[in-house]
RODRENNU-773500 format. One line per field, with one value per residue (C-alpha): x, y, z; residue in one letter. Coordinates in nm, 3 decimals. Example, Ala and Ser with C-alpha at 12.3 -4.5 7.8 and 13.67 -1.06 7.14 Angstrom:
% residues 2
xx c(1.230; 1.367) .
yy c(-0.450; -0.106) .
zz c(0.780; 0.714) .
type c(a; s) .
END
This chain:
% residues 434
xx c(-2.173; -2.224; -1.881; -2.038; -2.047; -1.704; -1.479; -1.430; -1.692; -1.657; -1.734; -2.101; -2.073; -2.219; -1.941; -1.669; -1.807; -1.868; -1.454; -1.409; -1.560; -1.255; -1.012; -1.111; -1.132; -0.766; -0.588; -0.809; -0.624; -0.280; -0.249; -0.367; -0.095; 0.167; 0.037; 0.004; 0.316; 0.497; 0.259; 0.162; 0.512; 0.600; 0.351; 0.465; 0.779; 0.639; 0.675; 1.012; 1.211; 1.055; 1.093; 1.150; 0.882; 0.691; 0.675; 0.585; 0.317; 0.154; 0.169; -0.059; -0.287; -0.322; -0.327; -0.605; -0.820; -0.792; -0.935; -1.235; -1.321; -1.295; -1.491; -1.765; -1.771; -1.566; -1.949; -2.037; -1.670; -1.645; -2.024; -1.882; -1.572; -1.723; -1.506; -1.232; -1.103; -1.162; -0.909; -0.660; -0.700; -0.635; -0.320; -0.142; -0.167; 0.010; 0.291; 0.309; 0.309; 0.619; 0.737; 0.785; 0.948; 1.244; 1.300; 1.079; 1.001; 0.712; 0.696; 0.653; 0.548; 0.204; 0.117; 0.157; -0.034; -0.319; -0.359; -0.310; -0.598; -0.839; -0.665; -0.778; -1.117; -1.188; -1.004; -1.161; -1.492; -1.411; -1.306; -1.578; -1.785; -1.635; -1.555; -1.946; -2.058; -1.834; -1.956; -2.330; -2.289; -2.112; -2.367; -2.631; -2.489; -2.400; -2.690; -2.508; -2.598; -2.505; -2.397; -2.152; -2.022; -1.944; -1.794; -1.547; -1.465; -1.401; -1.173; -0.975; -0.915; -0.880; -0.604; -0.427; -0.449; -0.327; -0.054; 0.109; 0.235; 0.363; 0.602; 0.612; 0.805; 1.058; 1.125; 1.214; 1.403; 1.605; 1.725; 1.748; 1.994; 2.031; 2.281; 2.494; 2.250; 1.915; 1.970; 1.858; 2.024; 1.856; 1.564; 1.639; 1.709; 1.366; 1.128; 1.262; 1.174; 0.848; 0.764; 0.827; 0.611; 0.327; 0.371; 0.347; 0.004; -0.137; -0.019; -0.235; -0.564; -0.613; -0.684; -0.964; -1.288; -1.532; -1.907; -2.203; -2.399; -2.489; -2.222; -2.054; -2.047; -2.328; -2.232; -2.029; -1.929; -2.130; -2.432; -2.428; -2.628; -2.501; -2.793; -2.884; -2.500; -2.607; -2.901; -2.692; -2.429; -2.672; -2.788; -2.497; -2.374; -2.712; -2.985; -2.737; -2.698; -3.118; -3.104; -3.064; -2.853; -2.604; -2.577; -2.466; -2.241; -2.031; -1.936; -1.772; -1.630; -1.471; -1.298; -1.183; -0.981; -0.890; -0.705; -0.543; -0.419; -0.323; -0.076; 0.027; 0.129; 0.112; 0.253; 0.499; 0.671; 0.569; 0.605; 0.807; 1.100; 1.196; 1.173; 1.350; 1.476; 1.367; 1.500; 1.269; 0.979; 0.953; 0.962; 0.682; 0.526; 0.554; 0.424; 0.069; 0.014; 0.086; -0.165; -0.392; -0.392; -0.429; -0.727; -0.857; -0.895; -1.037; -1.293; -1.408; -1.455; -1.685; -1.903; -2.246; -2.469; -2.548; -2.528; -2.157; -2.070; -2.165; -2.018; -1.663; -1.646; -1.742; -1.443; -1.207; -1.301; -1.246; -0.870; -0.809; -0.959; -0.735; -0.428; -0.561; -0.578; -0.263; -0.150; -0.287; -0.279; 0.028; 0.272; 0.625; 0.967; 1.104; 1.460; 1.635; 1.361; 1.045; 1.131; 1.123; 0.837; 0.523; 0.527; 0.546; 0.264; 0.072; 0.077; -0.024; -0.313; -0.383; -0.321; -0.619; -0.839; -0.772; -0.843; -1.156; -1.289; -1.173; -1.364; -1.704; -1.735; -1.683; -1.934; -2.187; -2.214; -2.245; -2.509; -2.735; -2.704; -2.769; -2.934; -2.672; -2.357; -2.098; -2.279; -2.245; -1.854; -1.829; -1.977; -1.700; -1.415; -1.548; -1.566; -1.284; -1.032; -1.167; -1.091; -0.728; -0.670; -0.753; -0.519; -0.246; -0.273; -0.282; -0.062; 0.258; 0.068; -0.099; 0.093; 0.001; -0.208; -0.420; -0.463; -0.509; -0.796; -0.989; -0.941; -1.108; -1.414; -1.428; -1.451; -1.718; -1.949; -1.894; -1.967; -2.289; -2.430; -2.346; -2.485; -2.809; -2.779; -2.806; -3.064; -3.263; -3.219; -3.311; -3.620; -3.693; -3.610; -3.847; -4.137; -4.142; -4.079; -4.439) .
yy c(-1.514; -1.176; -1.035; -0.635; -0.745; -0.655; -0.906; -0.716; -0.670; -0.333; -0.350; -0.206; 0.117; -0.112; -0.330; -0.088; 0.097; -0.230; -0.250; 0.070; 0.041; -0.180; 0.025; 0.296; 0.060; -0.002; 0.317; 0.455; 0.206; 0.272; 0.623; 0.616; 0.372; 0.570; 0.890; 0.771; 0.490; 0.816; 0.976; 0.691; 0.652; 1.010; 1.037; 0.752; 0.923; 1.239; 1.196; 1.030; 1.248; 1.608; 1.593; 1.943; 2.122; 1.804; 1.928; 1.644; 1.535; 1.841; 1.970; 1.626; 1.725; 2.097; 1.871; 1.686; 1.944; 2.117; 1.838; 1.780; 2.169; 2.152; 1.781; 2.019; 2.124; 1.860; 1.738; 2.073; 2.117; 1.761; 1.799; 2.124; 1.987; 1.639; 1.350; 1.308; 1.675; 1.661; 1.396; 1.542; 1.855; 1.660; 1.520; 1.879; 1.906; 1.573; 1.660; 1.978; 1.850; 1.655; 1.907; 2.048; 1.784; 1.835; 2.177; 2.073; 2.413; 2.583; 2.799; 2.548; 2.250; 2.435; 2.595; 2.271; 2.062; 2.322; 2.302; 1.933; 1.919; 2.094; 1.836; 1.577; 1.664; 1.644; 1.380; 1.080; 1.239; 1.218; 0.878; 0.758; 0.915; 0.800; 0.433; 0.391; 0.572; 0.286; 0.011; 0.078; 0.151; -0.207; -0.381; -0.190; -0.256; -0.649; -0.669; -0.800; -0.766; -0.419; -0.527; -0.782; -0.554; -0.277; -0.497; -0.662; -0.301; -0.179; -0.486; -0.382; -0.076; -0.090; -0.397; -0.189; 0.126; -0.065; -0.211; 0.150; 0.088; -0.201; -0.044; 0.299; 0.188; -0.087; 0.209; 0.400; 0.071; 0.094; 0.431; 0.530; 0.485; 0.588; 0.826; 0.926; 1.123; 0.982; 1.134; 1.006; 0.954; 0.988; 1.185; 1.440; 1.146; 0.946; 1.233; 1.325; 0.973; 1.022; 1.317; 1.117; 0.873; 1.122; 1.240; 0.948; 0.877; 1.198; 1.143; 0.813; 0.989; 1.224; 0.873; 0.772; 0.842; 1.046; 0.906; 1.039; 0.953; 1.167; 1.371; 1.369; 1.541; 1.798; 1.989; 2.337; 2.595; 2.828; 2.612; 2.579; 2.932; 3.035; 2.949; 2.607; 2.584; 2.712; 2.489; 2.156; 2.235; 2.250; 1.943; 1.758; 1.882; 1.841; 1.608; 1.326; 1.368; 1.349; 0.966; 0.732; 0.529; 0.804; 0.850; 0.460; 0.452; 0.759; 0.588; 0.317; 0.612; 0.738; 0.436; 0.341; 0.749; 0.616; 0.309; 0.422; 0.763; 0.527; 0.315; 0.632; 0.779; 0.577; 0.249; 0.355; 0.616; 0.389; -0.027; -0.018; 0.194; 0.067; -0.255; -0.233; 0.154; 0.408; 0.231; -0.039; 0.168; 0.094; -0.271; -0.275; -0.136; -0.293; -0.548; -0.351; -0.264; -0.609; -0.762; -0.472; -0.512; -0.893; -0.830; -0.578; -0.848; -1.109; -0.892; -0.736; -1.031; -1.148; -0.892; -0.934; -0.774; -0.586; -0.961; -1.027; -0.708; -0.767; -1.058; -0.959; -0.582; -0.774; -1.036; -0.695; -0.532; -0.893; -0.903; -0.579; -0.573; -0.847; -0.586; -0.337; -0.580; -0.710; -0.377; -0.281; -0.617; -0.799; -0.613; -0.475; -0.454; -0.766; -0.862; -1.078; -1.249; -1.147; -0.798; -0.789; -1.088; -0.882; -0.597; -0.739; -0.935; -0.679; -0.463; -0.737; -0.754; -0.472; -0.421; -0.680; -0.497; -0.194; -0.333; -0.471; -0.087; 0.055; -0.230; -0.248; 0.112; 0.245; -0.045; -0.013; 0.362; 0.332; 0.019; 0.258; 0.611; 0.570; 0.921; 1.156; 0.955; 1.252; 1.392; 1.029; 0.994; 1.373; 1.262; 0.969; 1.174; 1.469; 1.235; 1.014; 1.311; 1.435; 1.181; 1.160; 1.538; 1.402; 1.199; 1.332; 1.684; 1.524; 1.231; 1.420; 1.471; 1.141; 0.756; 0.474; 0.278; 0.570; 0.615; 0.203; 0.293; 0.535; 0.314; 0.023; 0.238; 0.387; 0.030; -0.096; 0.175; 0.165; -0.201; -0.176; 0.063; -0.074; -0.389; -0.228; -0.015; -0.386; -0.500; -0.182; -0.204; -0.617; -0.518; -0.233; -0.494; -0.769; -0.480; -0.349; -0.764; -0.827) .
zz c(-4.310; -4.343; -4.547; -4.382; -4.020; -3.837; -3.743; -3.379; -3.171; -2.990; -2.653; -2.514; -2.315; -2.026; -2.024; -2.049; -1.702; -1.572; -1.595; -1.497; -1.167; -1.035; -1.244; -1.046; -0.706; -0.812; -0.893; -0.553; -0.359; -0.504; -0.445; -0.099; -0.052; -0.160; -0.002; 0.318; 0.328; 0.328; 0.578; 0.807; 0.903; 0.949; 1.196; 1.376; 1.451; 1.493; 1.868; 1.894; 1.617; 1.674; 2.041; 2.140; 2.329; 2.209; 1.856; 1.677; 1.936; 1.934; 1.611; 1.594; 1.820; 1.606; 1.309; 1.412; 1.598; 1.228; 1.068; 1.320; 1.259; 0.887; 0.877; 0.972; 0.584; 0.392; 0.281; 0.103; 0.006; -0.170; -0.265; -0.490; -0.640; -0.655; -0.500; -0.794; -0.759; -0.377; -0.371; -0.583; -0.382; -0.067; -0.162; -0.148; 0.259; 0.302; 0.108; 0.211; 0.581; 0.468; 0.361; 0.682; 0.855; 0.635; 0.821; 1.114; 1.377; 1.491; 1.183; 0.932; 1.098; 1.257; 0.928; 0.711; 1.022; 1.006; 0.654; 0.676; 0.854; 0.594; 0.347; 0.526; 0.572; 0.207; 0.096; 0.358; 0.250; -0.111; -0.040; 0.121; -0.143; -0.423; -0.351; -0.212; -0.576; -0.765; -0.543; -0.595; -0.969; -1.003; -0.826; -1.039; -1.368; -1.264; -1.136; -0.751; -0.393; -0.323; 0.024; -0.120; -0.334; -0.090; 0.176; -0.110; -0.266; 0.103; 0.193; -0.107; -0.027; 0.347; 0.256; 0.058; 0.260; 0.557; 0.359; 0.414; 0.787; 0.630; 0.383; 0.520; 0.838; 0.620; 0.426; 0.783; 0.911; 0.582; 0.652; 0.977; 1.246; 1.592; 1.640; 1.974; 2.232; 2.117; 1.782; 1.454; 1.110; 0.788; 0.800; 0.525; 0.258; 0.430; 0.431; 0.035; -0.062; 0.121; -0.087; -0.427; -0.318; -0.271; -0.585; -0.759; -0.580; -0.651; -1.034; -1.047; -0.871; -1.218; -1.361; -1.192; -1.392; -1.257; -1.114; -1.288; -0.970; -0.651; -0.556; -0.900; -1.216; -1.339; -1.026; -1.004; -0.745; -0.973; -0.998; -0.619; -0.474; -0.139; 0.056; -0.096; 0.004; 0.376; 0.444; 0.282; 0.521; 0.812; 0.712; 0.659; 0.984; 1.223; 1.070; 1.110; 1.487; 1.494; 1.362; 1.653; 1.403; 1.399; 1.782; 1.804; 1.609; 1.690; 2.066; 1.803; 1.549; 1.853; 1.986; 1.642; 1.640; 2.052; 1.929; 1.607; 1.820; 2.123; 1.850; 1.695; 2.018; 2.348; 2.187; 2.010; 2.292; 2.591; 2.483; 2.134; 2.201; 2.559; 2.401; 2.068; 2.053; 1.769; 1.518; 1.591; 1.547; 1.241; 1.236; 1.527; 1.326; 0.990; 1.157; 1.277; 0.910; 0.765; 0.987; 0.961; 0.567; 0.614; 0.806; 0.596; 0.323; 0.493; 0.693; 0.331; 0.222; 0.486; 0.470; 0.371; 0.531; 0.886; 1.081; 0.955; 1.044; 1.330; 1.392; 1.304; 1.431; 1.828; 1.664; 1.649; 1.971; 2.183; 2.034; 2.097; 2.480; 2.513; 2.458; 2.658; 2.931; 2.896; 2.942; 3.215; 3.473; 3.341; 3.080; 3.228; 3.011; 2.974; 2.898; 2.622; 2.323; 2.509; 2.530; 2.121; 2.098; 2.296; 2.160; 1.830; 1.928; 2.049; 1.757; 1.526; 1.791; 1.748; 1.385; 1.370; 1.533; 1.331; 1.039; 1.129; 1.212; 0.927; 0.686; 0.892; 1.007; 0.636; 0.524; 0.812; 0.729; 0.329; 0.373; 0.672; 0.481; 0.069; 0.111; 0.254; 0.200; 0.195; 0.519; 0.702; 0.562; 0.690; 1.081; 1.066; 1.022; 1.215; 1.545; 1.464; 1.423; 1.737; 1.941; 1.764; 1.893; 2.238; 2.256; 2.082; 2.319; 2.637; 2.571; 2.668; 3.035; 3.081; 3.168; 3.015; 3.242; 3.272; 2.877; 2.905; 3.119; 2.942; 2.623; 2.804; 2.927; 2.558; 2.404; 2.647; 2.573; 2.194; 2.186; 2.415; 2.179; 1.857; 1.955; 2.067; 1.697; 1.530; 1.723; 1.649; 1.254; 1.307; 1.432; 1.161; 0.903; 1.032; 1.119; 0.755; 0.644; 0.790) .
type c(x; x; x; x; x; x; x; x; x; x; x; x; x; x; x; x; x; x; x; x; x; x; x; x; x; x; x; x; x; x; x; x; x; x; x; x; x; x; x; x; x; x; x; x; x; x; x; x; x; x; x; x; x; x; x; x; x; x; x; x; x; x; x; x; x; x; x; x; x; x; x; x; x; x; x; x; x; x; x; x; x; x; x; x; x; x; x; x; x; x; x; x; x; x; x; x; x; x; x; x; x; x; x; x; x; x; x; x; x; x; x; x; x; x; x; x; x; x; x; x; x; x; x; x; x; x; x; x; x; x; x; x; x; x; x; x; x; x; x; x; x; x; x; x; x; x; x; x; x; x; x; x; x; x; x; x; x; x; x; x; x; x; x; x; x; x; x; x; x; x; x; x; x; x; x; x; x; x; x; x; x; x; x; x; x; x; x; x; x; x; x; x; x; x; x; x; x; x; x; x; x; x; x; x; x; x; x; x; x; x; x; x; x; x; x; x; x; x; x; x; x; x; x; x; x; x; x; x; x; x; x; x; x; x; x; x; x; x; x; x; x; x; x; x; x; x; x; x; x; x; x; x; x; x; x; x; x; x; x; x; x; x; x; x; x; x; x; x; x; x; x; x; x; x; x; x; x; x; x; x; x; x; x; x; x; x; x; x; x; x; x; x; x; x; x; x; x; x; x; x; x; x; x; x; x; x; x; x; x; x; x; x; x; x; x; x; x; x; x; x; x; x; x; x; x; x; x; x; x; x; x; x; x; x; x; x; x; x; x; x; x; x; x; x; x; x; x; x; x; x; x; x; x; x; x; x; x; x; x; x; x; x; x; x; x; x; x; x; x; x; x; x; x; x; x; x; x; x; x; x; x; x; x; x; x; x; x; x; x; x; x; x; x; x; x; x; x; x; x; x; x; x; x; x; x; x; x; x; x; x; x; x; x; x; x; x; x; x; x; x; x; x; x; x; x; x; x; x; x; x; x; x; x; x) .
END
């Protein structure tokens, strides 16, 4: 034996960014946890605390309309910082929006929900972004099926993410009580634990590692001339909605804002809180974002390829039909164990169904779109934020049935044309097989 050779091996380079790529996958799915615990379940009692002049519903709807204007540049805005410091960035409108609940009014809580909105913008397309960049570099350097890789990095993450309803609303069943009048107790000691939560989360994204891929490192505001800056943006913003592939799938982007808005704000106000009071809110749903996470997981890890996404995004849209259904033909206010057992059921329903979107939309788009990926992540939040607004503005003037309705027209059309969008890239793959 050699007495010169080392008795530890260091590690190649290749292997130590082969770790890093979960690391990152990881620490990603961490801080979006905390973040948006704390956020998630704000929201969700946005329009039962801040009741007034509908306050918390339509600071919402401002909130949201915000983000689908600024989703129009969150591409060329994340393209500049790069996705790392367009997350970090985007942590500072969610706590500043809670923030604002603390001293909740017009003055603070419209401010905070338009900034919010900007916030938001840049830090789904930053997600996107970055957790497609760390999936495709792992299956590079492992040499795996990129597909594979994507769906299981994406089930991660969307577990985890969903795993915020989950503890968000215990942590809002732990502390608050209903009070005489339809009041509340505990809000200012909630929304302050909230806020340490969100710090933590934004502490653990300066960890992640930045990507030396597209969209990464190498690029500067300064090295970025105004009109190259001009003519991406029009790109970003308009070639997309020139490829047929884009036009299917935004009837499905669109449903998938429909039925996370419709939880947020016509199940919650209309089927939990008859059933099991405010309180209970958060319990319902607890339950949404522990079968939403579950779901997450297990779809994730399904996912292959454009048939098995397929296959389980037509699984999510029969479950949640099924609500909708329900809803509309059979559902009235029970009394005694039922009254707490269906809607309990039906969020887990529908926390299935959720998850399920958020997996195979986020892997459809990243497996169709290798060339533009920050401009694809950009037209999925810019039409799923719309479609959030919509509901959230006209939910104070609109019952349920009818809402119910317009859900179950939304869901029919998104499923007719995603299935004709799969059928379409089929036949491309076969044509350019032969």
């Amino acid at each position: 034996m050699d007495e010169e050779a080392p008795l530890v091996v260091e590690p190649s380079q290749s292997q130590t960014l082969k770790e890093n790529h979960p690391r990152d996958v990881h620490l990603l799915s961490w801080a979006f946890l905390l973040i948006f615990l704390a956020y998630g379940a704000a929201q969700n009692l946005e329009s039962t605390v801040n009741t007034e002049d509908d306050l918390g519903t339509i600071s919402l709807g401002i909130l949201y309309t915000s983000f689908t204007f600024f989703s129009l540049v969150a591409s060329l805005v994340v393209r500049v910082l790069g996705s790392k410091n367009a997350l970090i960035l985007g942590t500072t409108g969610y706590w500043l929006f809670i923030a604002a609940n603390l001293k909740p009014s017009w003055y603070t809580m419209v401010p905070a929900s338009l900034y919010l909105g900007f916030a938001a913008s840049i830090i789904w397309v930053g997600q996107g972004t970055y957790l497609t960049s760390t999936a495709r570099s792992h299956a590079n350097d492992c040499n795996l099926h990129e597909g594979t890789v994507i769906g299981k990095f994406n089930g991660e993450f969307w577990g985890m993410f969903a795993s915020h309803q989950f503890v968000g609303n215990l942590i809002s069943l732990a502390l608050l009580r209903d009070g005489t009048g339809g009041s509340t107790r505990g809000t200012t000691i909630l929304f302050i634990v909230f806020l340490c939560s969100m710090t933590l989360g934004t502490i653990l994204m300066c960890f992640l590692h930045k990507k030396d891929g597209k969209g990464e490192e190498g690029r500067s505001s300064s090295s970025v001339s105004f009109y190259s800056s001009v003519v991406y943006l029009s790109k970003s913003v308009i070639t997309p909605l020139f490829d047929v592939r884009m036009l299917l799938i935004i009837p499905l982007i669109a449903y998938s804002g429909l039925q996370q808005a419709f939880v947020w704000a016509e199940f919650t106000k209309d089927v939990v809180k008859p059933a099991l009071g405010m309180s209970g809110v958060g319990g319902a749903m607890a339950v949404y974002g522990a079968s939403d996470a579950i779901c997450s997981l297990v779809a994730g890890r399904l996912t292959s390829g454009l048939k098995s996404v397929t296959f389980i995004v037509s699984g999510g849209a029969f479950v949640q039909a099924i609500v909708l259904l329900w809803l509309l033909l059979f559902y009235s206010t029970s009394s005694g164990v039922l009254s707490v057992i269906y809607p309990l059921l039906m969020a887990t329903i529908l926390g299935i169904g959720d998850g399920v979107f958020n997996t195979q939309l986020n892997a459809l788009i990243a497996m169709l779109f290798k060339n533009d990926t920050e401009g694809a992540f950009a037209q999925l939040k810019l039409w799923q934020s719309a479609s959030i607004a919509v509901v959230f503005f006209i939910s104070p003037y609109i019952s349920l049935q009818a809402m119910v309705v317009v859900m179950l027209a939304a869901l029919f059309v998104a499923v007719v044309a995603f299935l004709f969008l799969t059928l379409k890239v089929e036949s491309a793959l076969s044509s350019s097989a032969s």
